[in-house]
N, C-alpha and C positions, 0 to 999 in steps of 0.2 A: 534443356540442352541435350541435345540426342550424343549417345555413347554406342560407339562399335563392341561387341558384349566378345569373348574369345569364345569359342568351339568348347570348351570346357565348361564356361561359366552357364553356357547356353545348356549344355547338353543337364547338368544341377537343376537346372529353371525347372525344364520339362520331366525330371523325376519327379516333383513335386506336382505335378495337375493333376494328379489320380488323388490326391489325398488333399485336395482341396477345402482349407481354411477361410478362403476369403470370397464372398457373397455378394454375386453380381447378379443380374439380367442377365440369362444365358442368350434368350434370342439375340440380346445387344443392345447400343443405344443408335439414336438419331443424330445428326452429325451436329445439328445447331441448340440441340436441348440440354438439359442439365441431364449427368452423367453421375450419378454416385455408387460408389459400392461400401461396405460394411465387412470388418471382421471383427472375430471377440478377439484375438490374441494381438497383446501393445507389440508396437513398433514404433520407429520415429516417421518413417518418411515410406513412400512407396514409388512404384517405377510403373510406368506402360510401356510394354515392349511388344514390339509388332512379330508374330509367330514365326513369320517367312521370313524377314532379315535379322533378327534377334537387335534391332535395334530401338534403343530406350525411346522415345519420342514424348515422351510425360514423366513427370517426376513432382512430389511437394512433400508435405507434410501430412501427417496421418492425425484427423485429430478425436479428442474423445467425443462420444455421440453424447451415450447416457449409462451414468455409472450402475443402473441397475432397472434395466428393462422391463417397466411395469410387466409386458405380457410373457418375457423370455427368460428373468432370471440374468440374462448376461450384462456383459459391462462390454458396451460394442463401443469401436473407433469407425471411424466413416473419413473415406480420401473423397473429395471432387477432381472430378478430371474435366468440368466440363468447356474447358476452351480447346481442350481436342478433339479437332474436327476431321481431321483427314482418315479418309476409305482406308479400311484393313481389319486385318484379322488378328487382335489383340491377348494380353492375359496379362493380371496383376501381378505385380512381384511386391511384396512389402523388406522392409530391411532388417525383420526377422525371420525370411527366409520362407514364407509363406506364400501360397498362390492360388490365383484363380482360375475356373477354367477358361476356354476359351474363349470368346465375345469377339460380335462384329461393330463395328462403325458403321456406319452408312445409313442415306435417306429411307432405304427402302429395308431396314431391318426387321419389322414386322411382315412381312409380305409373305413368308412361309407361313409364319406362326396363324396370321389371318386368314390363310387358304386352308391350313388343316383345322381351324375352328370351325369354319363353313363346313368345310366339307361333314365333318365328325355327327352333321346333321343325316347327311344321308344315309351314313352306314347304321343311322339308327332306323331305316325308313322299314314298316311293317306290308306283310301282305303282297310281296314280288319278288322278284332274285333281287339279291346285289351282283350286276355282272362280272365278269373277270378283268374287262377293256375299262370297265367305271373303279372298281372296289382293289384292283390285283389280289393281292393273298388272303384279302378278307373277304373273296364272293364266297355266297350262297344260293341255295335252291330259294324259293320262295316260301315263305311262314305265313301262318295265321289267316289263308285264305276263305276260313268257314267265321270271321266272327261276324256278328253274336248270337244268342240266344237272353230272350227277356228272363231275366231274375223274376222270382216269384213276386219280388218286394216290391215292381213295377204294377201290379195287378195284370202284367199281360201274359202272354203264350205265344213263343213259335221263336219265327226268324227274324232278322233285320238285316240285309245285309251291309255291313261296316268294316270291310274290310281297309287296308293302307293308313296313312298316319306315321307315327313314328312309335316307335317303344320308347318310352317316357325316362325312361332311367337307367340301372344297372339291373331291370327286370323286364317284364314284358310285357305288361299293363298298355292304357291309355286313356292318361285322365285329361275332361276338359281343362277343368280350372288351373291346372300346371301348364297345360297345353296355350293359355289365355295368356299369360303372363309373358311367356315364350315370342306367342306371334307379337303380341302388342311391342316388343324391346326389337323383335330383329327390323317390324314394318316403320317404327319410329327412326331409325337407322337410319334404312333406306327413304324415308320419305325427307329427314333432317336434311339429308347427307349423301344426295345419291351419284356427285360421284366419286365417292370415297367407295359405294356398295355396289358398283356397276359392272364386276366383271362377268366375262361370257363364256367363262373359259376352264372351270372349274372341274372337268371331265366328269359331269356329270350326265345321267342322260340324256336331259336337255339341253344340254351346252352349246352354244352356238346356233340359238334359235332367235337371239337378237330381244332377249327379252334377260335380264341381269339372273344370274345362278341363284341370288339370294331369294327373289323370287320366287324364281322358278319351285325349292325347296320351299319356300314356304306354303306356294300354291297345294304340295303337295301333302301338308297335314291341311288346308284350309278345307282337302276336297275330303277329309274324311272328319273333319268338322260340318259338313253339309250333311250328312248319313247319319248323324246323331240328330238330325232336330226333328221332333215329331211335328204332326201337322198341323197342331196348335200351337204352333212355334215355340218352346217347352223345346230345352235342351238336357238329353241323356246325360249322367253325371261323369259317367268313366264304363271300359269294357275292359275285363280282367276276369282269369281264374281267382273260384273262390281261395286259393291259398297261391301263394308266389312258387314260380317254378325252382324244378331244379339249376343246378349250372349245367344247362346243355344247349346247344346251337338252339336259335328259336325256329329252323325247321323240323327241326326233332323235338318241338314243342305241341305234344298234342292233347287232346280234351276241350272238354265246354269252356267256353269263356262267353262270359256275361256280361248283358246293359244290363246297367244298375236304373236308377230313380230319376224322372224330371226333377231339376235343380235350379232355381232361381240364380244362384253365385255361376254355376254352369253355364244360363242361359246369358246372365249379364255379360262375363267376358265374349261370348260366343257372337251377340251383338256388336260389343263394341270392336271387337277385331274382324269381324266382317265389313261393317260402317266403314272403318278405317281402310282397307284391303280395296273396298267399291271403287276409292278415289285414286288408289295408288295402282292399281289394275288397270284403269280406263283408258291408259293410253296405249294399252301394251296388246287388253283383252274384254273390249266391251260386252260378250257376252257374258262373262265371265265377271266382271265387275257388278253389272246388272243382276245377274244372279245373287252375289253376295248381300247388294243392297237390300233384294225382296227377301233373302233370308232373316236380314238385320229388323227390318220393320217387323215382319213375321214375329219374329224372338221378341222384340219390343211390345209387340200387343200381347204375349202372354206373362208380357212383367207385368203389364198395369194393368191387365185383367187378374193378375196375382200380387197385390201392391205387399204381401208381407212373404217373409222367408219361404220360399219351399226346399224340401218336404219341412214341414212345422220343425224349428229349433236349428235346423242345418242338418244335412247330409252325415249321417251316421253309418256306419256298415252294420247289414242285418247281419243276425247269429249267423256262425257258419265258414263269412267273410273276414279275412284278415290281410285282405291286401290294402293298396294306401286310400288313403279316410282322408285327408286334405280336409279335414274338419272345420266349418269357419260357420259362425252363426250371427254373421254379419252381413247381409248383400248389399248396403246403401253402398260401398265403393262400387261393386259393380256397374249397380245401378245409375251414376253417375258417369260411371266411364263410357258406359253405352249410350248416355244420353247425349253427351258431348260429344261424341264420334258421329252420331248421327246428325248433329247438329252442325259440327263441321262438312259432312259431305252432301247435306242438302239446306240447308241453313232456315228449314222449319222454325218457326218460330217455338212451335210446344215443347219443342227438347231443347230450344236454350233458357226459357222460362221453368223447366223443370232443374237445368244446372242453375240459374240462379238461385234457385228457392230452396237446397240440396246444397253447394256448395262447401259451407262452413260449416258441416258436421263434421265435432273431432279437428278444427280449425284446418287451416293449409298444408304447407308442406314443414314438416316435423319431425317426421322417421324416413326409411327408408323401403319400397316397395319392393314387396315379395307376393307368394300367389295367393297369401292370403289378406292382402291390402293393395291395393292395384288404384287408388285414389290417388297417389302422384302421378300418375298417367292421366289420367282428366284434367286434372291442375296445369301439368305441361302441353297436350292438347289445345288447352283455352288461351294459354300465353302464348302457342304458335298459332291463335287464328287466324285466318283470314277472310274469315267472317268483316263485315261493315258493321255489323248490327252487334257484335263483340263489342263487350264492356272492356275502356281503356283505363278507368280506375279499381276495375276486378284486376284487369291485366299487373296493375302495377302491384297491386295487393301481393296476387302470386309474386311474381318476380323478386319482390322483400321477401316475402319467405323462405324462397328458393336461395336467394343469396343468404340470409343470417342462418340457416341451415347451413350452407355451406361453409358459414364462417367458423363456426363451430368444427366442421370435420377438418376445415384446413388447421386449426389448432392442434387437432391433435400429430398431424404430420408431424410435427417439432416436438412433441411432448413422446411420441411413440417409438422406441429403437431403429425400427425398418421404417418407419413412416406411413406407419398405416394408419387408416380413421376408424377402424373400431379397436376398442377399450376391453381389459379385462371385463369379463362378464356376459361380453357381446361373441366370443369365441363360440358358436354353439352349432349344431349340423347344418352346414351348408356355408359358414362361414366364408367361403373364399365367394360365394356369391354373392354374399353382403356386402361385401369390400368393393366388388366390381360393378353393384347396384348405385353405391356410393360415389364409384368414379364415373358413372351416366350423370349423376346430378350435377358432380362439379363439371363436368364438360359441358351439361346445361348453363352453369351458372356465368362460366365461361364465356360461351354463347352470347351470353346477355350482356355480360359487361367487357368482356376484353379485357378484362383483370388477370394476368399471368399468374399469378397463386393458385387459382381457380382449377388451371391447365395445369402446372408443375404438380401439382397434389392429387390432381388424378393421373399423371404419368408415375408418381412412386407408385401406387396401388399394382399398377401393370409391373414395374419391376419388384413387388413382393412376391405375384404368383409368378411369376418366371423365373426365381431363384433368390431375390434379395432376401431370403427368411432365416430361420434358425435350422430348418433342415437343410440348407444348401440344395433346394432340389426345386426344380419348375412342377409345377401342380398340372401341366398338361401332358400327356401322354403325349411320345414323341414329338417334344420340341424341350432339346435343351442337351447338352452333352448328360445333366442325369435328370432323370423325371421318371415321373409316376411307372413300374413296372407293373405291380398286380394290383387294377384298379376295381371295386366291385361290380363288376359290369361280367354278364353271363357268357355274351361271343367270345371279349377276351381271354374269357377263362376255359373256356372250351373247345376253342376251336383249332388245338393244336399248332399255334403260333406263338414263338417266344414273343415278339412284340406285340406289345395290348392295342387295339383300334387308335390311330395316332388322333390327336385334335380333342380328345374330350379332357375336362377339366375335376379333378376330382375336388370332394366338397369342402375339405382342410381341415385344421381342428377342431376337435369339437370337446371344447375342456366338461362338457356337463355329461359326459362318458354313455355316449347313449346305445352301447353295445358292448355283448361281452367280452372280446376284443380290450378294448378301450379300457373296462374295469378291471380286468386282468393286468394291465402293463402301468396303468396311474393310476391316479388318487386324488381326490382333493386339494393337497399340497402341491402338486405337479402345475408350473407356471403355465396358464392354457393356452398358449399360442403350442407349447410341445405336446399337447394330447390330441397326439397324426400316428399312424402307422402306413403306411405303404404293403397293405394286405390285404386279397378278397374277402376277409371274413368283419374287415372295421365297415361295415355298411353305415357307421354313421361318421368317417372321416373318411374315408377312400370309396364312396362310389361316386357313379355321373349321373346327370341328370339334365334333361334338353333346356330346363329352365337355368341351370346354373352354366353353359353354353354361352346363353343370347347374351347375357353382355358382356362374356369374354369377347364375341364375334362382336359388338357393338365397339368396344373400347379398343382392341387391335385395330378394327379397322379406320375409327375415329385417326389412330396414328399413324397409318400405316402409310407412308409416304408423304407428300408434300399437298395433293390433288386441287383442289377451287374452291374448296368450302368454308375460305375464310381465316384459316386458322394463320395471325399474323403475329409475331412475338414482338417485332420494333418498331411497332405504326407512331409515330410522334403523334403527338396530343392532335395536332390539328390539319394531320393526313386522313381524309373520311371520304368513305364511299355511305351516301344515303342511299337510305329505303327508296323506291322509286316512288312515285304515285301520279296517276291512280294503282294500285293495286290490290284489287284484279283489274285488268285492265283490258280495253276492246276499242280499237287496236293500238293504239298512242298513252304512251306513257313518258314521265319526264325521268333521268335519271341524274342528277346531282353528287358534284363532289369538289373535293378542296384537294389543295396543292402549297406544299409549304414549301415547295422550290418549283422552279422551272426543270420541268421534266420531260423526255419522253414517253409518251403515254400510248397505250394502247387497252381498249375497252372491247371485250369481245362478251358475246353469247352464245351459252352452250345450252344442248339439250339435256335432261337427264341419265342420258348413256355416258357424257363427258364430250359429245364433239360438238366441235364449233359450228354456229350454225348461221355468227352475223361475226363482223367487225365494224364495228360503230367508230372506233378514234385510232389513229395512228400516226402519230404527230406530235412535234413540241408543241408544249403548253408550257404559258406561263403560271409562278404563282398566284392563288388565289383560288376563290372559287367559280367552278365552270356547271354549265347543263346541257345534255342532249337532249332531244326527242327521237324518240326511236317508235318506229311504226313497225310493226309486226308484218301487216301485209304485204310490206316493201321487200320479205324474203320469204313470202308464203310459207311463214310458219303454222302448225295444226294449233288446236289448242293445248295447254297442258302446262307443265313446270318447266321453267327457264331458270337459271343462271348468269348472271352480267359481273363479270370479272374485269377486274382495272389492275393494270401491271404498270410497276416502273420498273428503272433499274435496280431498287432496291427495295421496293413494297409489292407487296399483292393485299386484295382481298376480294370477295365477291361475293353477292346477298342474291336470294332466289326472290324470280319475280312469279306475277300465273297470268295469261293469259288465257281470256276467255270469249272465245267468238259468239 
């Protein structure tokens, strides 16, 4: 019941937002989603009051979460607000006189947060300016235009040029296999989900060339991913000074920097995100796509002319070198990721018989992929094939896994104070990217089954790095009334601007204290979701890094508005949009659906950019189930990836088809 508040009562409220107690989603929530916040201190009931008229519009009971927060130590209460739906600009009030900051309502409240995630990729981009019209207060002159120079430990001499890429983290480096992991999450995004990933607008330098920004950005480490492959198609491991720089602008970063060693783990992801890259280019930039392809095969004949580890045991740093070692003395995930990629974009038989035979080492899907296990990415790969000659009881195989994996993380949602899916023990460096790895899978699993658990358990994840935590703070540099101020990142700290690079995501706690920072302020006994500081010198809980990015940019944009990709929270049991088939298809294909009332309907096709490019139904229908045929030719479409969207008045959903001329 909404309550007109007095000038008085109001003017108390907003003393309280600077010393905020109660622990929301700063970017906000979505109007139709579940809505929680959390604070430690009891109360009975809490109030939502809209900022601009001070009036209540929510109110209930405040109830207990968990009396003693495996990861926090706290004894947290938790309000739902989620039947308020109406646009505004909100803050908590509890009836012990507690509050939160501010938060919005509405469909499109990730849309900032998603555009500085994307963006956060550029200002990391090496070897050019950042301009004034693209970057404002954070341009620069151009850095790093001489790299590299072969390391002794290559057996070679002289130059390469390898200039552009991105700087890898809160340093200046550029490692493949980080760099793997990166392209493989943002290009699965955009190929899931393209148009949720489709804007053009992103003030980049490419902006408005009719080809998606995320892209665009990612074209631009793939082209300094091409400059690294030798001509045995043997992929260089990383280009880096032997010791990590000072904190100084990286134009004011000068000296040798070094290619390091041909790397097997290197070359494998370097394959499999070029493979990938071939197919999701080729509509946009067929020489460019082709290019990637003959790199991928290239990389490919130098794995299986190398069938065991290079260099022998895994990639070590010679004497001397102490920059990042991304040590892994494992390449079969690679090697699998690359074989399935390539096997999706030309559907060879050799590389789906080498994922057959490869597969189940280390079984399915188990853990959670990082840069140095990238084997859920083949796995989901194979379950999105569209391949004919794709195994449909592999497929299911995955798919079980992927779900009783997820069944396990959504457990811990309930067992966990903020709702997060990793456990005491799992807090360790980079931790907030675990969490955001985690909420890729459930939004996979999602995917797969249309099970809402799936989707509400990876939407807490997003509201823990945006503020639902025990620090009351958003983990992304500008986005949130408070977030990351000194994150370990070198521009930020240098470059005589109070605000750090906005959109990067720093790494969260890391209770195994892996800096001296860290061991200085806790201890062992320190509950480890609290061993965070918000300081440039905790490099192992406050720096960024391009890999711990992608699926913040994967999962914002996943929610970032309403778009066509499916995502339906009320679909009744036996409201269904089928798979089409044939697909692939050339030119006719069938498209099937059911109707559990008589409806208006209307079924359109969109391109990959988001625009409509058929309308196939517009008309009452009754219930039951109905089919089109839709011919391709009949609107001179090219070939490529399509979308068929079915609306009523009260459902959407819509499944990508491909044709192929």
């Amino acid at each position: 019941m909404k309550k007109y508040l007095s000038i008085l009562f109001l003017t108390l409220l907003y003393s309280h937002l600077n010393q905020a107690q109660v622990f929301i989603n700063q970017s906000g929530y979505v109007n139709n989603l579940t809505k929680i916040f959390y604070t430690d201190l009891a109360a009975d009931s809490f109030y939502i009051i809209d900022i601009d008229d001070g009036i209540v519009y929510y109110q209930d009971e405040l109830l207990l979460s968990v009396s003693n927060d495996p990861a926090t130590g706290l004894i947290l209460y938790r309000g739902d607000f989620t039947s308020l739906q109406r646009n505004g600009n909100y803050f908590v009030k509890t009836s012990s006189n507690d509050s939160s900051f501010i938060f919005q309502i509405s469909s499109d409240v990730f849309e900032n947060s998603y555009r500085k995630s994307l963006k956060g990729f550029y200002y990391q981009r090496c070897g050019t300016s950042l301009l004034q019209n693209n970057a404002g207060v954070y341009f620069h002159p151009p850095c790093h235009t001489n790299d590299g120079y072969f390391h002794s430990s290559t057996s070679q001499s002289g130059y390469l040029a390898a200039s552009g890429g991105w700087h890898d983290a809160g340093d200046y480096g550029k490692y493949i296999v980080n760099a793997g992991i990166t392209l493989g999450t943002l290009l699965m995004a955009y190929e899931y989900f393209p148009p949720k990933f489709n804007q053009d607008d992103l003030n980049i330098p490419e902006s408005g060339n009719n080809i998606p920004d995320l892209l665009d950005e990612v074209k631009y480490e793939l082209d300094w991913l091409l400059k690294m492959q030798n001509l045995n198609g043997g992929v260089y491991f990383k280009l880096t000074k032997q010791q990590f720089e000072s904190f100084i602008m990286p134009n004011n970063d000068s000296g040798l920097r070094y290619i390091y060693q041909l790397s097997s783990t290197a070359t494998g992801d370097f394959v499999a995100v070029m493979a990938k890259a071939a197919r999701i280019f080729q509509p946009f930039d067929s020489v460019f796509a082709n290019q990637c392809l003959n790199a991928a095969v290239l990389g490919w004949t130098f794995l299986t002319t190398n069938p065991t580890i290079m260099p022998p045991g895994g990639f070590v740093n010679p004497a001397g070198t102490v920059t990042g070692q991304y040590g892994d003395n494992n390449d079969s995930d690679e090697r699998l990721w690359a074989a399935v990629e390539l096997f999706e974009t030309t559907g060879e038989v050799g590389y789906h018989n080498y994922f057959i035979s490869n597969y189940n080492q280390g079984g399915l899907i188990n853990s959670t992929q990082y840069w140095g296990n990238v084997k859920n990415f083949a796995l989901l790969t194979y379950l999105n094939s569209q391949k004919s000659t794709s195994s449909e009881t592999l497929k299911n195989s995955i798919r079980n896994s992927l779900i009783n994996y997820c069944n396990t993380l959504r457990s811990r949602v309930t067992a966990n104070g903020f709702g997060v899916v990793i456990n005491p023990g799992e807090y360790s460096w980079g931790s907030n990217s675990d969490i955001l790895n985690k909420a890729l899978l459930l939004i996979n699993a999602f995917e797969e089954t249309s099970n809402n658990n799936y989707y509400e358990a990876a939407i807490f994840q997003l509201n823990y790095i945006l503020g639902c935590n025990a620090h009351n703070l958003s983990f992304v540099a500008g986005i949130g009334t408070k977030s990351v101020r000194n994150p370990h990142h070198r521009p930020s700290a240098s470059d005589g601007i109070t605000d750090p690079v906005p959109g990067l995501l720093a790494g969260g706690p890391d209770q195994y204290l892996d800096d001296p920072l860290l061991q200085s302020l806790f201890n062992s006994s320190t509950p480890p979701a609290l061993c965070y500081v918000d300081n440039i010198n905790s490099y192992a809980s406050n720096e960024i890094a391009i890999n711990w990015n992608a699926p913040l940019v994967f999962v914002l944009g996943y929610f970032n508005g309403e778009g066509i990709s499916g995502i339906d929270n009320n679909t009744p049991k036996d409201f269904l949009l089928e798979q089409n088939f044939p697909n692939p298809f050339n030119p006719v294909t069938i498209i099937r659906y059911n109707l559990p009332n008589g409806a208006i309907v209307k079924i359109k096709v969109y391109d990959t950019l988001g625009s409509e490019v058929a309308l196939l139904v517009n008309e009452k229908k009754d219930a039951g189930q109905h089919e089109i045929i839709f011919n391709a030719n009949a609107f001179n479409l090219s070939s490529g990836v399509y979308f068929y969207k079915i609306e009523t008045a009260n459902y959407s959903t819509s499944k990508k088809m491909i044709y192929l001329r």
